[in-house]
GUDREN-370060 format. One line per 10 residues: number of its first residue (from 1); their letters; for each residue x, y negated, z negated of N, C-alpha, C, O. Coordinates in steps of 0.02 Angstrom, whole numbers. Atoms other than C-alpha are relative to their C-alpha. Example, Ala and Ser with C-alpha at 12.3 -4.5 7.8 and 13.67 -1.06 7.14 Angstrom:
// GUDREN-370060
1	as	45 59 0 615 225 -390 45 -60 0 97 -59 -33  -42 59 3 684 53 -357 -39 -55 -37 -14 -110 -45
END
This chain:
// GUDREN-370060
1	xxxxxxxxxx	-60 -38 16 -1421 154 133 62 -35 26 116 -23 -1  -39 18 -41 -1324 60 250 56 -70 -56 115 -81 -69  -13 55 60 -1331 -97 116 66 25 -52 121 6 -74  -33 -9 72 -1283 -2 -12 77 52 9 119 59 -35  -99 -3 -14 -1103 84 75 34 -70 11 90 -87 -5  -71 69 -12 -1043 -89 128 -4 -38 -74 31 -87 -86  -22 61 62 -1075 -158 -60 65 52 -39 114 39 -74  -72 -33 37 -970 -4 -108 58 -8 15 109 -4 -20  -77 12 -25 -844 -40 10 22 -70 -22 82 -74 -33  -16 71 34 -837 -228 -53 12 4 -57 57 -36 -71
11	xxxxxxxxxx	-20 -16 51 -828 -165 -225 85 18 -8 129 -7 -43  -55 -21 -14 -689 -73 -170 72 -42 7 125 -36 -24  -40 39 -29 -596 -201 -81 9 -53 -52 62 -83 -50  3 66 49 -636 -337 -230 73 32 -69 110 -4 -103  -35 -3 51 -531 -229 -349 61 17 25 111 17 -11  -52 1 -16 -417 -197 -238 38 -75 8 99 -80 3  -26 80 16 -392 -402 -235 -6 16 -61 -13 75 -45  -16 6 47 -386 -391 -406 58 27 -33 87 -2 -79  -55 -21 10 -250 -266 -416 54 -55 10 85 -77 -38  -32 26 -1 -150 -376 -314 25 -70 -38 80 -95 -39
21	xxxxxxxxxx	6 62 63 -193 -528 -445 28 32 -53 62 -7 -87  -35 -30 65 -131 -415 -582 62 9 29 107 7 -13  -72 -55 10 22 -342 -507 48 -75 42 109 -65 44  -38 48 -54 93 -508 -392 -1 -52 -62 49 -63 -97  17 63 47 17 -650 -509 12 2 -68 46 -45 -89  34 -24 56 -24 -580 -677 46 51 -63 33 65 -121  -42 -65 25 124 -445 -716 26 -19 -69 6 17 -115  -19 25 47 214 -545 -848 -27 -44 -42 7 -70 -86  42 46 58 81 -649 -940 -16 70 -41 -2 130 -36  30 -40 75 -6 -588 -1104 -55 68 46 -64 121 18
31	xxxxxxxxxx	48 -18 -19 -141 -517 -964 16 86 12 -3 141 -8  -36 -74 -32 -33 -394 -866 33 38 -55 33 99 -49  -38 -32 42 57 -343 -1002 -37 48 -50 -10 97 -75  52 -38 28 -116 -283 -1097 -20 67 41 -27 126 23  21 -46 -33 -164 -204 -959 34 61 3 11 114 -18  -50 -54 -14 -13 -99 -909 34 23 -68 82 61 -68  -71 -10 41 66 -90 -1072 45 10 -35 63 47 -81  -89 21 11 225 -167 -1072 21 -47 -33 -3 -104 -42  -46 83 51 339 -273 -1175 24 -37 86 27 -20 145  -16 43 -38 393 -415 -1094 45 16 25 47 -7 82
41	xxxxxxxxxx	-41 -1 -28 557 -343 -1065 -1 60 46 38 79 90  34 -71 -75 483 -196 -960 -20 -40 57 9 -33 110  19 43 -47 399 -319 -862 27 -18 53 20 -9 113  -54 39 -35 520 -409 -818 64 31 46 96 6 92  -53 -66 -51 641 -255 -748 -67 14 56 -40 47 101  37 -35 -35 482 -212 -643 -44 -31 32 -88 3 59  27 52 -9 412 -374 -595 -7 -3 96 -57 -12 130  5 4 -65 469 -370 -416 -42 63 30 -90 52 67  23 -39 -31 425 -198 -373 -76 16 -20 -102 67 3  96 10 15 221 -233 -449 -10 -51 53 -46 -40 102
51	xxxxxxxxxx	0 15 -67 249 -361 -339 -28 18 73 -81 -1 98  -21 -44 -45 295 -253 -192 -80 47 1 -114 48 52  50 -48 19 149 -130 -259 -84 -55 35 -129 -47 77  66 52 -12 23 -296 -266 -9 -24 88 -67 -28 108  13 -5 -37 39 -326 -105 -32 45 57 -70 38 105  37 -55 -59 13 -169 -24 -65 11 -26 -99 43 13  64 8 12 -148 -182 -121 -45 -37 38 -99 -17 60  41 30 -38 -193 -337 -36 -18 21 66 -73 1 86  -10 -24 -44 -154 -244 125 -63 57 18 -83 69 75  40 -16 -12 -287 -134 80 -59 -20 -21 -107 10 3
61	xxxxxxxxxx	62 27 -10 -423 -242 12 -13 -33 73 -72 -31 91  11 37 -30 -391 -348 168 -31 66 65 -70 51 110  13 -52 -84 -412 -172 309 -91 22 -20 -135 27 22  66 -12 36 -577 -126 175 -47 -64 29 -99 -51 60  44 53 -14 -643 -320 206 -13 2 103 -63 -9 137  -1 -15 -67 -581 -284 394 -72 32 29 -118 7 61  31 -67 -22 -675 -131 424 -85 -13 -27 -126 -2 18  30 22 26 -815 -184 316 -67 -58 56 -117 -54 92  27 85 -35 -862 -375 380 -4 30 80 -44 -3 113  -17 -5 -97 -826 -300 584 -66 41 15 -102 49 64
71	xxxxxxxxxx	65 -73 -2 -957 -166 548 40 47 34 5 74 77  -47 -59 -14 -805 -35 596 7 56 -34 56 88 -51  15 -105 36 -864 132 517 95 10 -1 128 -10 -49  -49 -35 -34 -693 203 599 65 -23 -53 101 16 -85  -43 21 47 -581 92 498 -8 -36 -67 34 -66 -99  16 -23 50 -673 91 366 10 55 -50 18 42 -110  -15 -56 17 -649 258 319 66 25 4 86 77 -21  -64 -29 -8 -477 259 375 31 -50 -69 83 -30 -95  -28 41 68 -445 114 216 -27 44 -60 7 48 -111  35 -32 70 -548 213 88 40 51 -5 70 57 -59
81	xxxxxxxxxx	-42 -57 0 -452 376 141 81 -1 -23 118 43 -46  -51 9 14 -307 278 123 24 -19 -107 72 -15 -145  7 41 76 -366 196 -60 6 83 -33 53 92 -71  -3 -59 41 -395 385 -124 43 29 14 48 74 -27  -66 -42 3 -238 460 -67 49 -16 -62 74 23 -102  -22 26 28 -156 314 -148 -3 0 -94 40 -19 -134  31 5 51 -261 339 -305 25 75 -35 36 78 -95  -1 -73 16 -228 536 -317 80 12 -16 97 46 -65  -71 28 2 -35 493 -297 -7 -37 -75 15 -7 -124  -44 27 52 -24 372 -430 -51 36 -73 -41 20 -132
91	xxxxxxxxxx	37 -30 56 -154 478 -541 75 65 -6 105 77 -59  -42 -58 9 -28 623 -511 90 -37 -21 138 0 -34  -62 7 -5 127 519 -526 6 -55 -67 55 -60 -104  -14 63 60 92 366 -657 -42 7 -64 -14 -3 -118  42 -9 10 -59 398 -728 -83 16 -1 -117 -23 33  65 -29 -21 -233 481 -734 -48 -66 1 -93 -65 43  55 36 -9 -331 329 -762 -4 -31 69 -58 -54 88  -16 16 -75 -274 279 -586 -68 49 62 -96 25 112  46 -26 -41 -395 412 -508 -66 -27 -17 -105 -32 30  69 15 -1 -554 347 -600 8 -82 7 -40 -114 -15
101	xxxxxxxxxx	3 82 -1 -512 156 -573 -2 -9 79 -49 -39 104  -16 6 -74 -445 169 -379 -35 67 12 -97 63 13  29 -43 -51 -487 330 -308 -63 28 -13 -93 49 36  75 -49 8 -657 412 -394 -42 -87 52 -83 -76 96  61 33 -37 -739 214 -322 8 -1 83 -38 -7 123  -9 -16 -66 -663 237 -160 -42 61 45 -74 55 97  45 -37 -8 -735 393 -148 -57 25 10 -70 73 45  34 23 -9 -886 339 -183 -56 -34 67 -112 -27 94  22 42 -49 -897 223 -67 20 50 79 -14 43 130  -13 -34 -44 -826 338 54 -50 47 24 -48 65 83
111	xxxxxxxxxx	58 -60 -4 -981 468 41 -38 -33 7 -84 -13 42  63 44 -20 -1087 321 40 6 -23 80 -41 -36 117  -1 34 -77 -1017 263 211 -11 47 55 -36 33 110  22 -46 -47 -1026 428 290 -76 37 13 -88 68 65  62 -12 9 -1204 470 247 -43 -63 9 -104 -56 14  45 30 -29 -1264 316 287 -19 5 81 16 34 122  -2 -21 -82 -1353 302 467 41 -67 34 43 -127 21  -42 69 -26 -1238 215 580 -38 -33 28 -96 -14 23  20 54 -3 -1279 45 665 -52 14 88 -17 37 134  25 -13 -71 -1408 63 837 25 -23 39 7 -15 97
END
């Protein structure tokens, strides 16, 4: 059981690096623009603050890989709690697909980490 919360939480944390690849790297190619979209000239007004967004992503794949890799239950759960707040927010504020992309796997992984048995 133990296996299978830290692959959720790596799951977790992988798309949360991927956010930040879409929203820092990615915003204004053909890629980002499928994803989110936007015409190019949306983009481009909104470029910095995906940016801004992409990073605080990496911020939380990197506390997920933290908490994760340390074997830190404690802040583990305090990044996941943070990924589904984040997720429930931008489901309530940008869009719904935001809760089943970010916060339903967080969640996930969050029920998986608390039900597993901790470490002897």
């Amino acid at each position: 059981m133990r296996a299978l919360a830290l692959l959720s939480v790596l799951v977790v944390a992988a798309l949360h690096a991927g956010f930040l690849a879409l929203e820092m790297f990615l915003w204004e190619t053909p890629t980002g623009l499928r994803i989110f979209d936007m015409t190019a000239d949306q983009a481009a007004e909104t470029a910095v603050l995906a940016a801004n967004q992409g990073l605080y992503n990496g911020f939380l794949a990197a506390g997920l890989l933290w908490g994760a890799l340390a074997g830190k239950r404690d802040v583990t759960i305090f990044f996941l709690l943070c990924v589904i707040a984040a997720g429930v927010y931008g489901a309530l504020t940008a869009s719904t697909t935001i809760l089943f992309v970010q916060a339903a796997p967080a969640l996930v992984a969050l029920a998986l980490t608390l039900i597993a048995p901790r470490r002897a």
